[in-house]
C-alpha positions in Angstrom: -79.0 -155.8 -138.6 -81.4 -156.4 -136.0 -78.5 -157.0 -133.1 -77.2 -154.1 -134.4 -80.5 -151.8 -133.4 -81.0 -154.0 -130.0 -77.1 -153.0 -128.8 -77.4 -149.7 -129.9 -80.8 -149.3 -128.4 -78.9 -151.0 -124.7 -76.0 -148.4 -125.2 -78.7 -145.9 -125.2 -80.2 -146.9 -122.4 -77.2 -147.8 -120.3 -76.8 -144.3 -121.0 -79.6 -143.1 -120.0 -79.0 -144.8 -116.8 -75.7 -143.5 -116.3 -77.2 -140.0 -117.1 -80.1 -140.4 -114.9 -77.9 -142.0 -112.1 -75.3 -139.1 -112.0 -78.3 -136.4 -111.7 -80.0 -137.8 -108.7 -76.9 -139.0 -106.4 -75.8 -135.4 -107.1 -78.9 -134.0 -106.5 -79.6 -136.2 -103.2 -75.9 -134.6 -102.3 -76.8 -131.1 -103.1 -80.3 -131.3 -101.5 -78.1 -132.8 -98.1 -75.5 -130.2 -97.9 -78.4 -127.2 -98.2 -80.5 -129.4 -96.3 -77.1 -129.6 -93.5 -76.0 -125.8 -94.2 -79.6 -124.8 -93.6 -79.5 -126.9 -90.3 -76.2 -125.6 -88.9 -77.1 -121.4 -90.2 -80.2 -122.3 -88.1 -78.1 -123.4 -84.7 -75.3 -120.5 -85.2 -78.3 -118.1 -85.5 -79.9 -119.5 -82.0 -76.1 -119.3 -80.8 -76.3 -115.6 -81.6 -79.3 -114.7 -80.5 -78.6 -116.2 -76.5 -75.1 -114.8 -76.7 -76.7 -111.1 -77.3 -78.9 -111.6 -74.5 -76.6 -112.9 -71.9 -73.8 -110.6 -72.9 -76.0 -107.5 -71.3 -76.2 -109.1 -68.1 -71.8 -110.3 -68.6 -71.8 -106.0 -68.9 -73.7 -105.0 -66.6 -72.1 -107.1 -64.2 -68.3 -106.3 -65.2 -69.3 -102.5 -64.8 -69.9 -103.4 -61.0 -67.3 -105.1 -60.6 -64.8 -103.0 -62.2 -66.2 -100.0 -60.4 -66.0 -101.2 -56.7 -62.4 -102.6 -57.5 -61.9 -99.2 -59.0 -62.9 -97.4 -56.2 -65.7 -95.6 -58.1 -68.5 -97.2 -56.1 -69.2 -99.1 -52.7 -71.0 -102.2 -52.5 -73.8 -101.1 -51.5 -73.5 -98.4 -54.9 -72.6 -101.0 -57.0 -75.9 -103.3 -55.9 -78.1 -100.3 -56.6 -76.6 -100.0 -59.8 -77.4 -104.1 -60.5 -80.9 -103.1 -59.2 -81.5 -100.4 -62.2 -79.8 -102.8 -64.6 -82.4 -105.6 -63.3 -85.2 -103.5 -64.2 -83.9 -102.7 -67.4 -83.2 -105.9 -68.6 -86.0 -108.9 -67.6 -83.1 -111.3 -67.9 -82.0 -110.8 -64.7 -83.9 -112.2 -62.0 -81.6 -111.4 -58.9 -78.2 -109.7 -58.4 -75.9 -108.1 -56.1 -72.3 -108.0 -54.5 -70.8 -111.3 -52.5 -67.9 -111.0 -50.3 -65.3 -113.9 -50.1 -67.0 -115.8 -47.8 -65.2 -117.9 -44.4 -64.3 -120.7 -45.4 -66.8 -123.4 -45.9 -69.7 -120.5 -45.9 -72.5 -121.9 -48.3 -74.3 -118.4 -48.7 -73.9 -118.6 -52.2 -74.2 -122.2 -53.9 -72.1 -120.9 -57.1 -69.6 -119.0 -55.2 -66.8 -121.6 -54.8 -67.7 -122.9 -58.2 -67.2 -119.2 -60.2 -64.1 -118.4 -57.7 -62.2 -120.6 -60.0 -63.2 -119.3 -63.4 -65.0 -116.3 -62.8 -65.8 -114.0 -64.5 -68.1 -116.8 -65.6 -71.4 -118.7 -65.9 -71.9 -121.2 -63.2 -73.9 -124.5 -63.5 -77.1 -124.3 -62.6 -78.7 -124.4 -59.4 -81.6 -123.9 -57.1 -82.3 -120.5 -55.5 -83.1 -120.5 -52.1 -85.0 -117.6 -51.7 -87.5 -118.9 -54.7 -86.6 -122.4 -54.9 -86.4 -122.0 -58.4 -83.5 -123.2 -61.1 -81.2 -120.5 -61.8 -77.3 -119.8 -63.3 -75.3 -116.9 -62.3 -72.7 -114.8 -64.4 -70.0 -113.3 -61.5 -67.3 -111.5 -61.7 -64.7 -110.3 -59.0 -63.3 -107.7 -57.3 -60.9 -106.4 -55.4 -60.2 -103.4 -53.3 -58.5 -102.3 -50.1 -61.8 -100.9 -48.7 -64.1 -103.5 -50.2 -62.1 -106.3 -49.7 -62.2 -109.3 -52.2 -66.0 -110.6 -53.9 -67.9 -111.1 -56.6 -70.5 -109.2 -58.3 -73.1 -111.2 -59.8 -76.9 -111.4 -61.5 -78.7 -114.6 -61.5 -81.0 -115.4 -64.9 -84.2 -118.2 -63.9 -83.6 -121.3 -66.3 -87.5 -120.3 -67.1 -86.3 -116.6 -68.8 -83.6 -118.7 -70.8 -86.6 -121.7 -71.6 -88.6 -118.1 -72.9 -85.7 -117.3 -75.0 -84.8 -120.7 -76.2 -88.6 -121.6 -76.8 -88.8 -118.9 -79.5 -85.9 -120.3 -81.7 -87.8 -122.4 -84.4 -86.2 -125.4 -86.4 -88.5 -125.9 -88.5 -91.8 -127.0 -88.0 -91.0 -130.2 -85.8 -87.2 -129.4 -85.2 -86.8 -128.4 -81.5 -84.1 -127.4 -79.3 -81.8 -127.8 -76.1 -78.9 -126.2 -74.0 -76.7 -127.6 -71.8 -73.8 -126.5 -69.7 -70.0 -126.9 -69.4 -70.1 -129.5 -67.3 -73.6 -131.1 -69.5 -76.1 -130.4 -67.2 -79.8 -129.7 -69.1 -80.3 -125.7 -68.7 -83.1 -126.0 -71.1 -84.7 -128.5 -72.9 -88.5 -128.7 -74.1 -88.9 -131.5 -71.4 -89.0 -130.2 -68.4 -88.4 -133.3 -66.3 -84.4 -133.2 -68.1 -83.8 -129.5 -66.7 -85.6 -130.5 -63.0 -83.7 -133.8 -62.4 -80.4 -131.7 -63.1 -78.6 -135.0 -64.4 -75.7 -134.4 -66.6 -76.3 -135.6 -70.5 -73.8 -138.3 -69.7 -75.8 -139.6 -66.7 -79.1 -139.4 -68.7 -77.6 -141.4 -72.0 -76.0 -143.9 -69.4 -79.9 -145.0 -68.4 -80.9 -145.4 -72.2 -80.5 -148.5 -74.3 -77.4 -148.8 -75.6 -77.8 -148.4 -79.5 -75.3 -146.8 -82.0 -77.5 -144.1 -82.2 -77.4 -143.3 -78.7 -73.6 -143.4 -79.3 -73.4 -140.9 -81.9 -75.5 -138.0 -79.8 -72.7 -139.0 -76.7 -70.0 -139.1 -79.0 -71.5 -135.4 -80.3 -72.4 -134.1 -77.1 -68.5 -134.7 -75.8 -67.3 -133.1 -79.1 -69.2 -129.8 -78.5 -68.2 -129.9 -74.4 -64.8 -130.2 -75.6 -65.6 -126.7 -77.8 -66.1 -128.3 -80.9 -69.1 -128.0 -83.3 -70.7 -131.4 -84.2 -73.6 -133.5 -85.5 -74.6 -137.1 -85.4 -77.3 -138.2 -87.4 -80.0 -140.6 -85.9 -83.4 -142.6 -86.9 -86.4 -143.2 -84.9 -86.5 -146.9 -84.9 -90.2 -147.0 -84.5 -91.4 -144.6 -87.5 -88.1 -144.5 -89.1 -87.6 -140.8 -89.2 -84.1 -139.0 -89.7 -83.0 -136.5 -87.4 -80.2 -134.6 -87.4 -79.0 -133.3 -84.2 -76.3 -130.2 -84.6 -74.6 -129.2 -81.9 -73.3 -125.6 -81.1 -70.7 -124.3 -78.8 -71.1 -120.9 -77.3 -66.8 -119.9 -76.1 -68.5 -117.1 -73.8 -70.6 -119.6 -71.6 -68.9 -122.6 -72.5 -72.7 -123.7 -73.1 -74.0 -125.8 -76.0 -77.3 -125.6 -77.8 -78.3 -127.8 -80.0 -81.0 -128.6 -82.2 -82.4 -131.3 -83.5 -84.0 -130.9 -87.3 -86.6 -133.5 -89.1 -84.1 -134.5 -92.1 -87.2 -135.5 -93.8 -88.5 -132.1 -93.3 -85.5 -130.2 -94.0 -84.4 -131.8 -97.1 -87.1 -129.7 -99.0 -89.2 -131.4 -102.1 -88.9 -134.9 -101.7 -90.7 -135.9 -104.0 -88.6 -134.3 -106.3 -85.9 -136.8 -105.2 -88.7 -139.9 -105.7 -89.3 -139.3 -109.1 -85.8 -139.4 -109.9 -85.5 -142.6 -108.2 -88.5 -143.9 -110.3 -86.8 -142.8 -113.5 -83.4 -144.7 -112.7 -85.6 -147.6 -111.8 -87.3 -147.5 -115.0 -84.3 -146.9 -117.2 -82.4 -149.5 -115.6 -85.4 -152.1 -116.2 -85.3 -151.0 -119.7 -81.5 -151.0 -120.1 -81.7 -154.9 -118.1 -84.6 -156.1 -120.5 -82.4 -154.7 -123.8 -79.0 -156.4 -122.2 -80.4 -159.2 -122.2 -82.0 -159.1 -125.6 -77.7 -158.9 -126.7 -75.9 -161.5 -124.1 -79.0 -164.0 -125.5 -79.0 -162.9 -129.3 -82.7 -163.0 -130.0 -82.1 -162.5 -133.2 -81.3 -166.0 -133.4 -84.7 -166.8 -132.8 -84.2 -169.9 -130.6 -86.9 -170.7 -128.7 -84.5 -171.2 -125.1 -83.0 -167.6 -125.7 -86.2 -166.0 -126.0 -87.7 -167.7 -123.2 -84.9 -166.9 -121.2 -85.3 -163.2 -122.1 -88.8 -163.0 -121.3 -87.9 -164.0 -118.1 -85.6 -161.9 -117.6 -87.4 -159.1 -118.6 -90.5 -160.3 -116.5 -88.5 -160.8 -113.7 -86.6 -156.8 -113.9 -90.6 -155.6 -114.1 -91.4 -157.1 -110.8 -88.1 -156.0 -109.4 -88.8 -152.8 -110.3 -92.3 -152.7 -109.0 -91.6 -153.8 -105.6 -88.9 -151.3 -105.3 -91.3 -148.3 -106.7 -93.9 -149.7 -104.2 -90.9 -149.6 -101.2 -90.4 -146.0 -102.3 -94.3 -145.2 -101.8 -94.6 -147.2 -98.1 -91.4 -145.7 -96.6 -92.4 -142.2 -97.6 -91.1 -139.9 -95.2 -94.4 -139.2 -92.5 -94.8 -135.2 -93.6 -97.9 -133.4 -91.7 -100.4 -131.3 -93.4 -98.9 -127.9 -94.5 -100.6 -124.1 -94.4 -102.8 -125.1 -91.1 -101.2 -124.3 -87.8 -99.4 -127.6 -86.0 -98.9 -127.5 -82.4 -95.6 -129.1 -81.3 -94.7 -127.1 -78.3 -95.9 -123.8 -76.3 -93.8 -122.0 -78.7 -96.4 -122.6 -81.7 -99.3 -122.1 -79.5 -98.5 -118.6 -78.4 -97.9 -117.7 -81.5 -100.8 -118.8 -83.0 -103.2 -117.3 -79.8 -101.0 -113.7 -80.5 -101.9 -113.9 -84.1 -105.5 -114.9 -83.1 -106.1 -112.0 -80.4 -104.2 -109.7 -83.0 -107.3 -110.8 -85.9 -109.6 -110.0 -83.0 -108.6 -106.1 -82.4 -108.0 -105.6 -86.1 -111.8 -106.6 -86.5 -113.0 -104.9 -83.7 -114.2 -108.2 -82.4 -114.7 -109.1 -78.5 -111.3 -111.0 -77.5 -111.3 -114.7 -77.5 -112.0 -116.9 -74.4 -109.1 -119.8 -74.8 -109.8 -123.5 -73.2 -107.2 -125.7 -72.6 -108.2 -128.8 -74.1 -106.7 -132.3 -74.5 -108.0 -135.9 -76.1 -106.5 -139.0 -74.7 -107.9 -142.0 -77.2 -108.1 -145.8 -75.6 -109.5 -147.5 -78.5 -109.9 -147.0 -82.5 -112.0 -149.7 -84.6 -112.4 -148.8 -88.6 -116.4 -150.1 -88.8 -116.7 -149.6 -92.5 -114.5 -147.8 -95.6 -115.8 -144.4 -94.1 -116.6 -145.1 -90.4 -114.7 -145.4 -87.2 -115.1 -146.1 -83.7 -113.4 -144.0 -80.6 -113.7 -143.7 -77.3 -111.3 -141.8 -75.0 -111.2 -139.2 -72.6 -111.4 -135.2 -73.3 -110.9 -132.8 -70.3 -110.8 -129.5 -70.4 -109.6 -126.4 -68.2 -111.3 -123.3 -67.1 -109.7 -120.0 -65.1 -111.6 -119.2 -62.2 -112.9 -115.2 -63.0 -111.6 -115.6 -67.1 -114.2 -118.6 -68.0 -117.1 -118.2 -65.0 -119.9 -117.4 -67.7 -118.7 -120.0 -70.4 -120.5 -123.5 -70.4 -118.7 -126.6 -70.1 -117.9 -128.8 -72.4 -117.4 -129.7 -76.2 -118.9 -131.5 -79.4 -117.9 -133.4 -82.3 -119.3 -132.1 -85.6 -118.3 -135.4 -87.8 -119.9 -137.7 -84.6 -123.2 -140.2 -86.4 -123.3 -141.1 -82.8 -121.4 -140.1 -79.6 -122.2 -141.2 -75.8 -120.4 -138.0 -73.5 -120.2 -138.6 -69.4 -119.0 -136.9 -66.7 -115.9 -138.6 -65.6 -113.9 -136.8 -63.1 -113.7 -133.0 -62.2 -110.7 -131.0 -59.6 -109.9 -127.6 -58.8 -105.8 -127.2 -58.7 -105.3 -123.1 -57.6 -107.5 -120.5 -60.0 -107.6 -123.9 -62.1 -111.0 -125.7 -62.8 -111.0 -128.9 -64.6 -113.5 -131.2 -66.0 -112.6 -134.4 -67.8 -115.2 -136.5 -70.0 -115.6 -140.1 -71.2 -117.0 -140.1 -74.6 -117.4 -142.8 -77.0 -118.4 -141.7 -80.4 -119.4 -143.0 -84.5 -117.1 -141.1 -86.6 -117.6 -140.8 -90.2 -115.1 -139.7 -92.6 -114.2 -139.6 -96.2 -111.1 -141.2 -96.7 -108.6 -141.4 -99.8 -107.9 -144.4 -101.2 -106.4 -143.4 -104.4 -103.3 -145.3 -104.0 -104.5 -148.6 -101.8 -103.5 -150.3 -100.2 -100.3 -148.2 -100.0 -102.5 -145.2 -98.5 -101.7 -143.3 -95.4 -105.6 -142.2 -93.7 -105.5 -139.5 -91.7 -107.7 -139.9 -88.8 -108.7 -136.4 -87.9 -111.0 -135.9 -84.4 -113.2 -132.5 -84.6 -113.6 -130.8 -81.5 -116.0 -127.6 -81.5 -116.8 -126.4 -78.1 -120.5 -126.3 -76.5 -120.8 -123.1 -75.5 -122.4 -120.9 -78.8 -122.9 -118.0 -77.1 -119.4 -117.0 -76.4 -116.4 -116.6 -78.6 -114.6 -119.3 -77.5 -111.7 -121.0 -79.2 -110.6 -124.3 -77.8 -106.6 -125.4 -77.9 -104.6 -128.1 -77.0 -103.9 -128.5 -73.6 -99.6 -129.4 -74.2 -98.7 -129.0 -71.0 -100.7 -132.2 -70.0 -98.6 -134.4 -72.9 -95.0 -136.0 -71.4 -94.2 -135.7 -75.1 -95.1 -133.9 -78.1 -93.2 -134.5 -80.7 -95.7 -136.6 -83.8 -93.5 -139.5 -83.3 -94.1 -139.6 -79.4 -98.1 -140.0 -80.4 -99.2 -137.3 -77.5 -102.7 -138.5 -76.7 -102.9 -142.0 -77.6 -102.4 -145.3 -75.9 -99.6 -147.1 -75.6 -99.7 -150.0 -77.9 -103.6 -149.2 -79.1 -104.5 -151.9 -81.3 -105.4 -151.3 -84.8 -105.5 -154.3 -86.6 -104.4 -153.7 -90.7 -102.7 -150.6 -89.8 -99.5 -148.9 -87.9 -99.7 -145.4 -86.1 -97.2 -143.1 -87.5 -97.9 -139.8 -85.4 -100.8 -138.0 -83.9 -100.8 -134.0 -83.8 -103.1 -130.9 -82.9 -103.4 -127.9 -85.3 -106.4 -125.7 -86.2 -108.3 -125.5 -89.2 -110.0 -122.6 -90.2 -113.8 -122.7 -91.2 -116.3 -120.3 -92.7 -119.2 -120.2 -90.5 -122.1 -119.4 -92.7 -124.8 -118.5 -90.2 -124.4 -117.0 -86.6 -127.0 -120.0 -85.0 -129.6 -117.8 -84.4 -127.3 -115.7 -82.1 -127.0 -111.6 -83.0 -123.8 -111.0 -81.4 -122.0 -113.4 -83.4 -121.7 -112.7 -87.1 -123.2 -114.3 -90.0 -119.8 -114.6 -92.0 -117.3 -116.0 -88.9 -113.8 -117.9 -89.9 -113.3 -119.1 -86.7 -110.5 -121.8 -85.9 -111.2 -125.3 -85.1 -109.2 -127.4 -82.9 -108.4 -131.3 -84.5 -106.6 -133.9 -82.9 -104.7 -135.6 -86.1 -103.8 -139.6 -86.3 -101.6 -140.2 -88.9 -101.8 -144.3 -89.7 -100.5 -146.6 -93.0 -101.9 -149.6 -93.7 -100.3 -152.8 -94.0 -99.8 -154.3 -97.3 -100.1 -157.7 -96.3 -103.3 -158.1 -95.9 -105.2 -156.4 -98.8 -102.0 -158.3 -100.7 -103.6 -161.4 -99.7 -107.3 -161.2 -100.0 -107.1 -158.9 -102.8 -104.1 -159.4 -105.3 -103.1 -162.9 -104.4 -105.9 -164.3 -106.3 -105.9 -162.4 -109.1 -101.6 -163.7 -109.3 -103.0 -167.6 -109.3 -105.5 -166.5 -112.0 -102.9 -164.7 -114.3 -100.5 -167.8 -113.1 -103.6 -170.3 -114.7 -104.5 -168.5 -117.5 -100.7 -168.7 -118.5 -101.0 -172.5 -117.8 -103.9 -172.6 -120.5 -101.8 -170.6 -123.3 -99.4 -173.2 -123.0 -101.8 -175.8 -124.2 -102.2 -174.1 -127.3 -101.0 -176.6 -129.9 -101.8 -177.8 -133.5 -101.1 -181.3 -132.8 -103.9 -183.8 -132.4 -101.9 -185.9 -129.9 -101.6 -182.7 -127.8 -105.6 -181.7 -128.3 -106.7 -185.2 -127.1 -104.4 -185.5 -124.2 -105.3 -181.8 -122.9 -109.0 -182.3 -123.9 -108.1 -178.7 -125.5 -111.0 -177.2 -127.3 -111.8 -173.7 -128.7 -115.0 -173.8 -126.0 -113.5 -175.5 -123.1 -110.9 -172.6 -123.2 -113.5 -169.7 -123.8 -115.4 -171.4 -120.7 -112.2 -170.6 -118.6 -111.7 -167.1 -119.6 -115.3 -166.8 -119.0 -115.1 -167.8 -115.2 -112.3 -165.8 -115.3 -113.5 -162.3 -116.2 -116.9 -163.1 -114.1 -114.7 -164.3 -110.7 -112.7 -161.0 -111.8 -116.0 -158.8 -111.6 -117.3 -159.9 -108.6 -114.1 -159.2 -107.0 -113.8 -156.0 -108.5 -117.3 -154.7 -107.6 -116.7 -156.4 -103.7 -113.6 -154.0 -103.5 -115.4 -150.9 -104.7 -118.5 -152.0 -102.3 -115.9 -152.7 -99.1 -114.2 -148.7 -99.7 -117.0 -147.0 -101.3 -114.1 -144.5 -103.2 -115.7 -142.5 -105.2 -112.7 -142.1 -107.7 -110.2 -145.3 -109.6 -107.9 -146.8 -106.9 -104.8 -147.9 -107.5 -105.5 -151.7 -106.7 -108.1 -151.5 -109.3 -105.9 -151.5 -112.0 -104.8 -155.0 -111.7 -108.3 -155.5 -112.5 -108.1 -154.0 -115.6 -105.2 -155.3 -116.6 -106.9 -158.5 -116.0 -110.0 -157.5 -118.1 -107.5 -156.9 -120.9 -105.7 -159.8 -120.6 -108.4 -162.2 -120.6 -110.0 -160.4 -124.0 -106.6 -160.9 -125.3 -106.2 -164.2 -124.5 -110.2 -164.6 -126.0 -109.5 -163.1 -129.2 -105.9 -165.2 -129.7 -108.2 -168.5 -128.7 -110.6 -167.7 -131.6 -107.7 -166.8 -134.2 -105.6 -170.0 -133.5 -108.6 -172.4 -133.3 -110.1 -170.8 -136.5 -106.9 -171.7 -138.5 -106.5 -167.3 -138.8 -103.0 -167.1 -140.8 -101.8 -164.4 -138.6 -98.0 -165.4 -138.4 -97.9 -163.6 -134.5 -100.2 -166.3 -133.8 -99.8 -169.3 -135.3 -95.7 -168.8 -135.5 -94.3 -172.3 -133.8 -97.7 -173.4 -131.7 -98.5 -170.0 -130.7 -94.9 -169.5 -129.2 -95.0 -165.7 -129.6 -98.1 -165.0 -127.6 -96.6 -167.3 -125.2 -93.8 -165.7 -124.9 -94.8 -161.7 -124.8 -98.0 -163.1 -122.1 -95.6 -162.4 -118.7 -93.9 -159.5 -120.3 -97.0 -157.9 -121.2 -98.4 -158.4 -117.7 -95.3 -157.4 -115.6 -95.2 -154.2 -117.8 -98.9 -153.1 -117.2 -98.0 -153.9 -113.5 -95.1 -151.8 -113.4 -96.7 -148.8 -115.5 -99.4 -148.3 -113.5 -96.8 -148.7 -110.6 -95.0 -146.0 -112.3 -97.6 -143.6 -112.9 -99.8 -143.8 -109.8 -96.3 -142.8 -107.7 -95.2 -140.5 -109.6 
């Protein structure tokens, strides 16, 4: 009867499993072909948008064209009429007529190029009039009078960056555009459009990695006039992109766009509980199947050891795979604050800002470039941290005259600001700081030592009188992706913990006073710049000095149980007494308080952490093992524990601890 209940209760879970397997591999599929749909809606859409605003200048063009081979206008009409279109549309920088030139006649760099193809886009190229990057749409003509030519309107590769800078995949996503022949026409780093190196040349400098492959092997696809993707990972942090490639049959351009995977797959957390349940059933289902291949109905004394094993050993399996879930959690920035990527995000948060302004009738904003470069970070205490760096900001000559240099840290105990270094650069003044500064912070450490702090640097500026609002300075960062860590030293150390991205955004605060100051208001929610460092700690050393000793304890306190024994032989050899045992568990519980109160001194949290619970779990324990030393040593008759020497306490100790362990695992990461 009883091997009949354990195999239906293992069918039932197997089920379970087999249930709870189905639902999340077809929910992981369903959440990655939105998550991909979303991603390749998001590049046609882009696609779109540049085709509608380079087809006005591909009309306006053709019309000229067509007219002077028509007859219906001279060159010199049909430039006047590219002149009007020019001022209609801001797209077009310059334009005009060409005649077929003399043979070898460089007048127009992308003549010879577009007399193959035309009417078409040529690659870009620098203007010689302004020196600046530019492509040209021509197309030709032909008439008796005229003679042969091209019209044409050139478009500055900084319109298109204006055009292609407003396209938004998602918050982090960002995108590029390259030419026929794979040239950079736009990407958000500028030094890839100025160097005017081909895609191909650029990936031939890089390391060679199978990820590199896959954006070449995409890149050629898409040249070729096929749509394609390649999916990569950021061997550093270890986060997904997707890069989806577009190809645009008027221009024979590509754009692409390059999505956060971990960003556009929606809720995962969704996903990670689902994982967690699987885990869970299939330690259940492992524990029960094990129960049947051993018979523990039986009750032999090998089978049921080896199935408390077992089961021990699935528990500990199943917490370190719920605690690899929680430390490769995908890095995902703070949401409903503004994050500051790229220019695109920053104008839009200044035009929202200015737009506040005039609907409150207040006095416009003064705006100061500012940017933090950090050269050291040192965690002092649970709540305090050490920083020094650099902070420079920039003022416009005749914008920022009457504003008063400079900045403060609200959150600073102590902080040490000197001049550094000052330069003028045009209308441009700017004034750089050393500063090294006493942080203090309050941290979470609910789920140590698997927690991610997030380092946050408050930057108020020093003038009160004004209304000034300081933002990042981006055009000063190489990089500025949250994986590149804009601002930060290369290789900083910070021992116990790894950098996972650092970020700017704006948080909004409540000013309750107006500091004495009647032009400013007395109820002001004004934004505050914050330089963000996301960092994770790493496990191994909290593992170490914190949970490593409490495993040799439970490890010795299992020692004692199996000393338990009736026989006198046994008693005499072991010196085992009902007192020498209760001095053990003694020195256990007090070791196991001192610990406990030396973690809670060393964080100062002011809530339960999660490494705490293997404290409690070891305060249990030890009253267990205290109140099943006085029952056996009494002579209790309590069959669970006098049953064979005490063999079912013995048995249940491991399983019983590895099942608190993987509980709290359970329900902590949730």
């Amino acid at each position: 009867m009883t091997s009949l209940i354990v195999i239906s209760f293992c069918a039932a879970s197997f089920a379970a499993v087999s249930i709870q397997a189905c639902f999340y591999f077809t929910s992981l599929r369903e959440t990655a072909r939105s998550a991909e749909a979303i991603m390749s809606i998001e590049s046609r859409r882009a696609a779109e948008e540049l085709v509608i605003q380079l087809r006005k200048v591909e009309r306006a063009v053709s019309a000229a064209a067509r007219d002077i081979s028509a007859g219906a206008a001279s060159p010199d009409g049909a430039v006047a009429q590219l002149e009007r279109s020019g001022k209609e549309n801001p797209l077009i920088f310059t334009a005009g007529v060409a005649s077929e030139p003399a043979a070898g006649d460089p007048s127009e760099p992308w003549y010879g190029e577009c007399a193959l193809c035309a009417p078409c886009w040529s690659e870009p190229f620098r203007d010689k009039t302004s020196n600046e990057l530019a492509v040209a749409f021509a197309a030709p003509f032909n008439n008796p009078s005229a003679g042969k030519g091209m019209a044409f309107a050139t478009v500055s590769l900084e319109t298109i960056k204006s055009i292609a800078g407003s396209f938004r995949f998602g918050e982090t996503g960002y995108g590029y555009i390259i030419s026929g022949k794979g040239t950079f026409i736009y990407h958000p780093i500028s030094e890839a459009v100025e160097s005017q190196k081909t895609f191909s040349e650029i990936l031939a400098r890089t390391r060679k990695t199978p990820d590199a492959a896959r954006i070449g092997d995409a890149a050629k696809a898409a040249l070729a006039g096929r749509n394609s993707a390649a999916d990569i990972t950021n061997p550093e942090t270890g986060q997904r992109f997707r890069i989806v490639n577009t190809h645009i049959p008027d221009t024979k351009w590509v754009i692409g766009a390059v999505f956060s995977k971990d960003e556009m797959s929606g809720d995962t957390g969704f996903l990670r509980r689902q994982k967690m349940w699987m885990i869970l059933w299939l330690v259940i289902f492992t524990a029960l199947l094990s129960a049947v291949i051993f018979n523990v109905a039986a009750a032999d004394p090998w089978r049921l050891w080896t199935v408390s094993a077992v089961f021990s050993v699935t528990c500990i399996a199943g917490v370190f795979c719920i605690w690899y879930i929680a430390m490769t959690a995908p890095f995902v920035e703070q949401k409903n604050r503004p994050i500051f990527t790229d220019a695109v995000s920053l104008k839009k948060f200044t035009d929202g800002h200015i737009r506040a302004m005039a609907n409150l009738n207040k006095r416009p904003a003064a705006y100061i470039s500012t940017g933090i470069y950090i050269q050291s970070l040192e965690f002092t205490g649970s709540n305090d941290l050490n920083i020094t760096g650099y902070v420079w900001q920039k003022y416009t000559n005749g914008i920022h005259d009457n504003i008063r240099r400079g900045f403060t840290m609200p959150e600073a105990r102590q902080i040490n600001i000197r001049d550094s270094y000052s330069s003028r650069s045009g209308n441009t003044e700017i004034a750089g700081w050393y500063f090294e500064a006493t942080i203090r912070q309050q941290f979470d450490y609910s789920k140590y030592p698997f927690d991610r702090p997030n380092i946050w640097i408050w930057l108020r500026p020093a003038d009160f009188t004004n209304n000034v609002v300081l933002v990042p300075d981006l055009a000063s960062y190489k990089f500025l992706a949250p994986a590149s860590m804009p601002g930060m030293q290369e290789k900083i150390a910070l021992p116990g913990y790894s950098i996972l991205g650092t970020f700017f955004d704006h948080e909004y605060h409540i000013r309750r006073t107006n500091f004495g100051i009647a032009s400013r208001g007395r109820m002001e929610r004004a934004p505050e710049l914050y330089y963000n460092i996301v960092v994770r700690r790493n496990f191994i050393t909290p593992f170490v000095s914190k949970l490593f000793p409490l495993l040799i304890m439970f490890a010795i306190l299992f020692v004692v149980q199996l000393m338990f024994s009736q026989e006198e032989e046994k008693k005499k050899a072991f010196g085992f007494s009902a007192l020498a045992v209760m001095g053990v568990i003694i020195t256990f519980f007090f070791s196991t308080l001192l610990s406990h109160n030396s973690l809670r001194q060393e964080l100062a949290a002011d809530r339960i952490i999660f490494i705490e619970n293997f404290h409690f779990i070891a305060y249990f324990v030890l009253l267990l093992a205290a109140v099943k030393t006085l029952l056996f040593m009494g002579g209790s008759r309590v069959r669970l524990v006098q049953y064979k020497q005490g063999l079912i306490p013995k048995l249940l100790y491991w399983p019983l601890c590895t099942a608190l362990v993987f509980a709290i695992s359970f329900v902590n990461f949730y």
